[in-house]
DRENLO-924094 format. One line per field, with one value per residue (C-alpha): residue number from 1; x, y, z. Coordinates in Angstrom, 1 decimal, always signed. Layout:
<recs>
nr	NUM | ...
px	X | ...
py	Y | ...
pz	Z | ...
</recs>
This chain:
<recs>
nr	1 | 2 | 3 | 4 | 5 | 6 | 7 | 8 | 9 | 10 | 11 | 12 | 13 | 14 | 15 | 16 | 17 | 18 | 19 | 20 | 21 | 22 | 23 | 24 | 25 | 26 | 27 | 28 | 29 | 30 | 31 | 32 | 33 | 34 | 35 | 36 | 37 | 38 | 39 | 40 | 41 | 42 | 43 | 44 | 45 | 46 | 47 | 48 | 49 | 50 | 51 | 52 | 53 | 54 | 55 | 56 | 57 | 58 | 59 | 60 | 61 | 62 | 63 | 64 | 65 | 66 | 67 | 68 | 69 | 70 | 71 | 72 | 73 | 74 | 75 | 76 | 77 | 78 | 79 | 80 | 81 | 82 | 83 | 84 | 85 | 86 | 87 | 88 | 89 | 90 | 91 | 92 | 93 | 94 | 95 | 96 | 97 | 98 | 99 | 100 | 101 | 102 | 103 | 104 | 105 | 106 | 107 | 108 | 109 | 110 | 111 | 112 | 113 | 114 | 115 | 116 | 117 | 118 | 119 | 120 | 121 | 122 | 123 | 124 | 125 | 126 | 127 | 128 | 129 | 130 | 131 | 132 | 133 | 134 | 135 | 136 | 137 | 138 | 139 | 140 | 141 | 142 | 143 | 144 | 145 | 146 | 147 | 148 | 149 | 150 | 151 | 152 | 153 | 154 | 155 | 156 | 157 | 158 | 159 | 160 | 161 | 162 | 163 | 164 | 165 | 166 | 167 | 168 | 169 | 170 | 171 | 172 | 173 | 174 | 175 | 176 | 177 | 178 | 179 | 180 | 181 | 182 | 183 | 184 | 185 | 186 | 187 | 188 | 189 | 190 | 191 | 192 | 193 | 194 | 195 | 196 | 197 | 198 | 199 | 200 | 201 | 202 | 203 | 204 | 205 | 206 | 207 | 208 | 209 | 210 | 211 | 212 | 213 | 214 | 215 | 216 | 217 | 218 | 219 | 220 | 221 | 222 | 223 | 224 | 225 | 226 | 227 | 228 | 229 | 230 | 231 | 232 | 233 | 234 | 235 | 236 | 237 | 238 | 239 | 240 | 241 | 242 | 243 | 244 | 245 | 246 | 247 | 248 | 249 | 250 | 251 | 252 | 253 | 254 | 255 | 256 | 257 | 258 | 259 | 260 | 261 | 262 | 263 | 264 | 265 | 266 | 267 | 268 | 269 | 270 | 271 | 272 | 273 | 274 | 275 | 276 | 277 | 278 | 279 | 280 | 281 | 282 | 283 | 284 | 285 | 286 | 287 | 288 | 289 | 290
px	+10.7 | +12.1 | +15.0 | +15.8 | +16.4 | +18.4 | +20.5 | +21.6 | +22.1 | +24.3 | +26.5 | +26.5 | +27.2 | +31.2 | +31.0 | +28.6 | +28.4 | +25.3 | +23.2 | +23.5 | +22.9 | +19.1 | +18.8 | +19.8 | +16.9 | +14.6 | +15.2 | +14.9 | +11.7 | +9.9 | +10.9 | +9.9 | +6.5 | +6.3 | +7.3 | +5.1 | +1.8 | +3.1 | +2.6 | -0.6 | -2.1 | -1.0 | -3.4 | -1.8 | -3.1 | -1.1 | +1.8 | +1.4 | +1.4 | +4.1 | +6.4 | +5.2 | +6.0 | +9.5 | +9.4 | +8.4 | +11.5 | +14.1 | +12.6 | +10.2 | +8.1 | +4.6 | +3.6 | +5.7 | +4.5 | +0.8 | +1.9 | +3.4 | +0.1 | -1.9 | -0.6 | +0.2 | -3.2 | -4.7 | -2.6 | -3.6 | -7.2 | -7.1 | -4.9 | -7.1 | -4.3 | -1.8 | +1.4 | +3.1 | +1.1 | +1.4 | +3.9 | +5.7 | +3.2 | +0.6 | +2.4 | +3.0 | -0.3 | -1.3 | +0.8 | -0.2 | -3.8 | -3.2 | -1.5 | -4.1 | -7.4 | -5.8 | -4.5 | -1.4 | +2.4 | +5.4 | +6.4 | +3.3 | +3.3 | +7.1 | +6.4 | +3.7 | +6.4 | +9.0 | +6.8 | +5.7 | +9.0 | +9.8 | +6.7 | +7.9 | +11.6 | +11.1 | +8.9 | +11.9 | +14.2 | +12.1 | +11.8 | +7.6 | +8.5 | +11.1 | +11.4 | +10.2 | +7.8 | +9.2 | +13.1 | +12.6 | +10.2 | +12.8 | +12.9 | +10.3 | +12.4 | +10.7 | +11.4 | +13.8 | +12.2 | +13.6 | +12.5 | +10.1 | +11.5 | +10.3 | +12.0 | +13.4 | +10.7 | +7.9 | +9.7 | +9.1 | +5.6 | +5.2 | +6.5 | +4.1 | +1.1 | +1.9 | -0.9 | +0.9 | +4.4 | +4.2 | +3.5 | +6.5 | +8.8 | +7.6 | +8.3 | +12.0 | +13.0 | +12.2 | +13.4 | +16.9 | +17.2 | +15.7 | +14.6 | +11.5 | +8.1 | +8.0 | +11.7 | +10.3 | +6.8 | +8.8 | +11.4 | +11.8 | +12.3 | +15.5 | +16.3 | +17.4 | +20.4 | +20.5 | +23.4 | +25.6 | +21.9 | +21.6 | +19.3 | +19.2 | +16.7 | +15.4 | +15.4 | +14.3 | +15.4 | +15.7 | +18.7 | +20.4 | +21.9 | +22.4 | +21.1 | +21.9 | +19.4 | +19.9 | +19.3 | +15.6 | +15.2 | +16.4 | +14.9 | +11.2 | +12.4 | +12.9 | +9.7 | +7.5 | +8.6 | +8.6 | +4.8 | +4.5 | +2.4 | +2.2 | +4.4 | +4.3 | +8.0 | +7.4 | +9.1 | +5.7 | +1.7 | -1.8 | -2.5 | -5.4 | -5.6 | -4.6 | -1.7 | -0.8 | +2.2 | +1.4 | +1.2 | +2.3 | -1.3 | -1.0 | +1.6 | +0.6 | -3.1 | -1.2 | +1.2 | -1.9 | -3.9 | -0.4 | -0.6 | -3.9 | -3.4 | -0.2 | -1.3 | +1.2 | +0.2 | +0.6 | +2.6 | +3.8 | +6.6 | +8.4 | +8.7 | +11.4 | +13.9 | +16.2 | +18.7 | +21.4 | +20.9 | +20.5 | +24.2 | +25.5 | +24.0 | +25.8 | +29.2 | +28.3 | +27.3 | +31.1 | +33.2 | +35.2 | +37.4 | +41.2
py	+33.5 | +37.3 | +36.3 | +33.3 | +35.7 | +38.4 | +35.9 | +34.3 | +37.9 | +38.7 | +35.4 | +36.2 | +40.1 | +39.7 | +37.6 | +38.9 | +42.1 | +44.6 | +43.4 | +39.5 | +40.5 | +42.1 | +39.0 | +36.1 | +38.6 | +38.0 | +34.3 | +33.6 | +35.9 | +33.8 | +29.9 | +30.2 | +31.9 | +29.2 | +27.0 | +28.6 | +28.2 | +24.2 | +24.2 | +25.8 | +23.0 | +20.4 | +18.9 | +18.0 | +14.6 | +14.8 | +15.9 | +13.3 | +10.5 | +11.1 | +11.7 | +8.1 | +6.9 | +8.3 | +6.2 | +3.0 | +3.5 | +3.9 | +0.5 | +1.5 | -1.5 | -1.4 | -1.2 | +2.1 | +3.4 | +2.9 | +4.8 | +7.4 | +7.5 | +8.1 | +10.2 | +12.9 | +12.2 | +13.3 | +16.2 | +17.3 | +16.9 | +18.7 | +21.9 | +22.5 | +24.7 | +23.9 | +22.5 | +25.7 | +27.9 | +25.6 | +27.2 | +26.2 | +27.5 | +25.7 | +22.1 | +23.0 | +23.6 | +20.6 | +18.1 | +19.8 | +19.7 | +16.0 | +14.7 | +16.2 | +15.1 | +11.8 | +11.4 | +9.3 | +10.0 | +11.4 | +8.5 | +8.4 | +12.4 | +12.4 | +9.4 | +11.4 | +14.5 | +12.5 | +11.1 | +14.8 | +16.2 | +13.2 | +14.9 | +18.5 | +17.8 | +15.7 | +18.9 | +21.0 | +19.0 | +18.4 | +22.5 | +22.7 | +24.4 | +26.8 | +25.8 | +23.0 | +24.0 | +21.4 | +22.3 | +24.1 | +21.0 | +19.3 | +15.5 | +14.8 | +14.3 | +11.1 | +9.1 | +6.3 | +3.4 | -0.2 | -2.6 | -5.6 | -8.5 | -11.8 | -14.3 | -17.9 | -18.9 | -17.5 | -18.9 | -22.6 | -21.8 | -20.3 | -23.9 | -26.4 | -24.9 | -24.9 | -27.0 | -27.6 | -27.8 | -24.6 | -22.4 | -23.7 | -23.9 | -20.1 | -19.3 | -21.3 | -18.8 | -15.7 | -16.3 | -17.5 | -15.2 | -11.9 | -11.3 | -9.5 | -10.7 | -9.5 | -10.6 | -13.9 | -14.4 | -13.5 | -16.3 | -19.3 | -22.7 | -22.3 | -19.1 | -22.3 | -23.7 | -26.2 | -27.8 | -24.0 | -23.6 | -20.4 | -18.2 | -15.1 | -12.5 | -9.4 | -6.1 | -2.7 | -1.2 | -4.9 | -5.4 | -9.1 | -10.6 | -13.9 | -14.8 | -17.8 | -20.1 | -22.1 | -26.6 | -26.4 | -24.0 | -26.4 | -29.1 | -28.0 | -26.6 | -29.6 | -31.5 | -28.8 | -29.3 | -32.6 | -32.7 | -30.3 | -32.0 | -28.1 | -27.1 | -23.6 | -22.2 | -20.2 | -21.5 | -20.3 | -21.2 | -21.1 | -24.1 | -24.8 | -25.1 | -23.9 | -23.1 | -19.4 | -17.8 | -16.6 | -12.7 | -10.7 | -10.0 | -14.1 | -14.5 | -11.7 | -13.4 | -16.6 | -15.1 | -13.5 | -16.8 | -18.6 | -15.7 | -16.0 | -19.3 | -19.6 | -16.3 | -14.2 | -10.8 | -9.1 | -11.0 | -10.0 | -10.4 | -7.3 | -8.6 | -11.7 | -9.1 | -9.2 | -6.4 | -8.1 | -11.3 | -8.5 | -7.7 | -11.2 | -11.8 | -9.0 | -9.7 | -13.2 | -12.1 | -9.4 | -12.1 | -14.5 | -17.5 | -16.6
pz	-40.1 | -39.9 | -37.5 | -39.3 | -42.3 | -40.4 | -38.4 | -42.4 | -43.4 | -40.2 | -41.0 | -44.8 | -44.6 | -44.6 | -47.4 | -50.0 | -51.5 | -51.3 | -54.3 | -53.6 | -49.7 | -51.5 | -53.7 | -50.6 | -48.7 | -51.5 | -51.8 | -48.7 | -47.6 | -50.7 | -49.7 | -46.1 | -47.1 | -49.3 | -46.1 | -43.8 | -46.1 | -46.4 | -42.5 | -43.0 | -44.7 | -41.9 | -39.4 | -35.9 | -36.5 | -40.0 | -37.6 | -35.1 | -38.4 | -39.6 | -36.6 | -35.8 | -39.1 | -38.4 | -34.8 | -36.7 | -39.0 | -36.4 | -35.3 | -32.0 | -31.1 | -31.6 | -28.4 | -28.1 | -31.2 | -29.4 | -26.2 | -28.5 | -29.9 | -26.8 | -25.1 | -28.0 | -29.0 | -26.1 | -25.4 | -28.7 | -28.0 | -25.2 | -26.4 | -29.6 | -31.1 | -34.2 | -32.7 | -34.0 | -31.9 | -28.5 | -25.5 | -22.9 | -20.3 | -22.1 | -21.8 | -18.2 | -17.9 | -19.4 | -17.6 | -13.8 | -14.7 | -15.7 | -13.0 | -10.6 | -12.5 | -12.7 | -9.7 | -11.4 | -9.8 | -10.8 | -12.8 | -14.8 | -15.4 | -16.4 | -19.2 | -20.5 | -20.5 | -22.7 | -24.9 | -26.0 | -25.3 | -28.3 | -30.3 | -30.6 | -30.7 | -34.0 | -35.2 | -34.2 | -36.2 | -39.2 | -39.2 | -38.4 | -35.6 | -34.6 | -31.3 | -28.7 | -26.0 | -23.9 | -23.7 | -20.4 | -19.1 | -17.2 | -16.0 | -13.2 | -9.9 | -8.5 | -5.1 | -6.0 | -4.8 | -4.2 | -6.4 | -5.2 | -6.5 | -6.1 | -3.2 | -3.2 | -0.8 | -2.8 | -6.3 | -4.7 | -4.1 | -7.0 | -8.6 | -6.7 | -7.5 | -11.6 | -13.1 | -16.4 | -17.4 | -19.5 | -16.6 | -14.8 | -17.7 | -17.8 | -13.9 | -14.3 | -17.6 | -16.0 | -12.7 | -13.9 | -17.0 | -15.5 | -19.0 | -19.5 | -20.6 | -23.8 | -24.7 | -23.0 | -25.6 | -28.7 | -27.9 | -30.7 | -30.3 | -32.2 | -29.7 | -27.0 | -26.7 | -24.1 | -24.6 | -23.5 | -21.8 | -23.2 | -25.5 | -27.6 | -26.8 | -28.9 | -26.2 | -26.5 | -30.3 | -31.5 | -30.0 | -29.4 | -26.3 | -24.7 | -21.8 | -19.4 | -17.6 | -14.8 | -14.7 | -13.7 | -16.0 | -18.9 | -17.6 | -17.3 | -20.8 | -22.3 | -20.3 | -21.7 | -25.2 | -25.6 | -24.7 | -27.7 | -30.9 | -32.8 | -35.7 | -34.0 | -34.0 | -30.6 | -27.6 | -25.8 | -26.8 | -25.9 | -24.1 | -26.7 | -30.5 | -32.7 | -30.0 | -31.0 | -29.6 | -26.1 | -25.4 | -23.1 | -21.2 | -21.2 | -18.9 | -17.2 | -16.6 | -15.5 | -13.4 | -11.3 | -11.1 | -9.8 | -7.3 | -5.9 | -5.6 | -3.6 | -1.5 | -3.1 | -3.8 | -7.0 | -8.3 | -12.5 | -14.7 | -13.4 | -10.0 | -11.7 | -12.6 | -9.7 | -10.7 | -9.1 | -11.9 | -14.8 | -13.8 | -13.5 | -16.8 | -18.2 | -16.4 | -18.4 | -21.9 | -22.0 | -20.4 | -22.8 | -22.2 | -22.0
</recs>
């Protein structure tokens, strides 16, 4: 609080006189104890509320918001101090001693790091804190790995051994869309259009593109819909009454049981975007017709 006040009085000295310099001092000395015992009465877990309140406005899905959750939670837990009185070598600390009781990789370790780097940044900015404890916790350099994607050969495979016509209608989208598996269960009916065989997907932050799928794609589309009897507007469903909208741990659970059955191993959602396809379908969605 005290070099807050002298760095305003060093700005405002050419400009004020002696007296209102005194008085500015006064003011200020009194609104930031009056600040500072506002803080006081904060809980982290206050804190932690309403910074994920703030997430939820700027239009963070809810699984984020949940991850958010988690892993501040935790780190929380495990500091047992007011976020005002946490330091850098105490969040260093924290994110060595988790990466080896966990065992996790870099990857895992440096998610963890953003999400609270996110945490005391938007306490920075709202003015709880003075400063972040994470600005000198750089990025986590990881080994760039090439990306397992799924083959043409295993795609076929993949194909025959589809018991229903949902579950290859499912295979055909993400395979020639690239799209990912929760842009693929929050699709509508109405999303579809298969005359320009195309549809309009909802990414990360809500926002909108179109994306192109290929003929079998629109064909085992339009097999798979016509077999429909439910007035549910989602292009996906549960297989039984009363035929909710499918989830992501759905396709997921499917995808594994096609797997095991073709002798494919692990095979998920992730592994259908080609990054090669993700670019065509850009190139595709910022072209127009001359």
């Amino acid at each position: 609080m005290e070099e807050k006040v002298v760095t305003i009085l060093n700005e405002m000295s050419e400009y004020l006189s002696v007296p209102q310099m005194k008085k500015l001092q006064e003011v200020m000395l009194r609104v930031f104890a009056e600040r500072e015992e506002e803080k006081k009465e904060i809980s982290n877990s206050e804190y932690l509320r309403m910074f994920l309140d703030a997430k939820a406005i700027e239009g963070c899905s809810e699984r984020t918001i949940q991850y958010y959750r988690v892993t501040v939670e935790k780190m929380l837990q495990q500091q047992e101090l007011s976020v005002r009185r946490i330091t850098t070598e105490d969040m260093r600390h924290y994110l060595s001693d988790y990466q080896k009781i966990n065992n996790c990789g870099k990857v895992t370790v440096d998610n963890i790091r953003r999400n609270i780097s996110s945490f005391f940044s938007w306490l920075e900015e709202e003015n709880y804190i003075l400063k972040s404890p994470m600005r000198r916790i750089h990025k986590i350099k990881t080994n760039q790995q090439v990306k397992e994607v799924i083959s043409d050969e295993d795609i076929e495979r993949l194909r025959d051994n589809c018991s229903c016509k949902r579950d290859l209608a499912i295979v055909d989208l993400l395979y020639s869309t690239g799209i990912r598996v929760g842009e693929l269960v929050n699709l509508n009916v109405s999303d579809i259009d298969f005359e320009e065989r195309e549809c309009v997907v909802f990414g990360k932050g809500g926002k909108e593109r179109k994306v192109y799928f290929d003929a079998k794609a629109k064909l085992h589309l339009q097999d798979y819909l016509e077999l429909r009897t439910d007035e549910s507007p989602a292009l996906f469903v549960t297989l039984d009454a009363p035929n909710e909208r499918l989830k992501i741990s759905g396709v997921e659970i499917r995808l594994r049981e096609l797997g095991r059955k073709t002798d494919l191993r692990r095979i998920h959602p992730h592994k259908f975007r080609n990054p090669n396809l993700n670019k065509i379908q850009t190139f595709c969605q910022d072209s127009t017709p001359y």
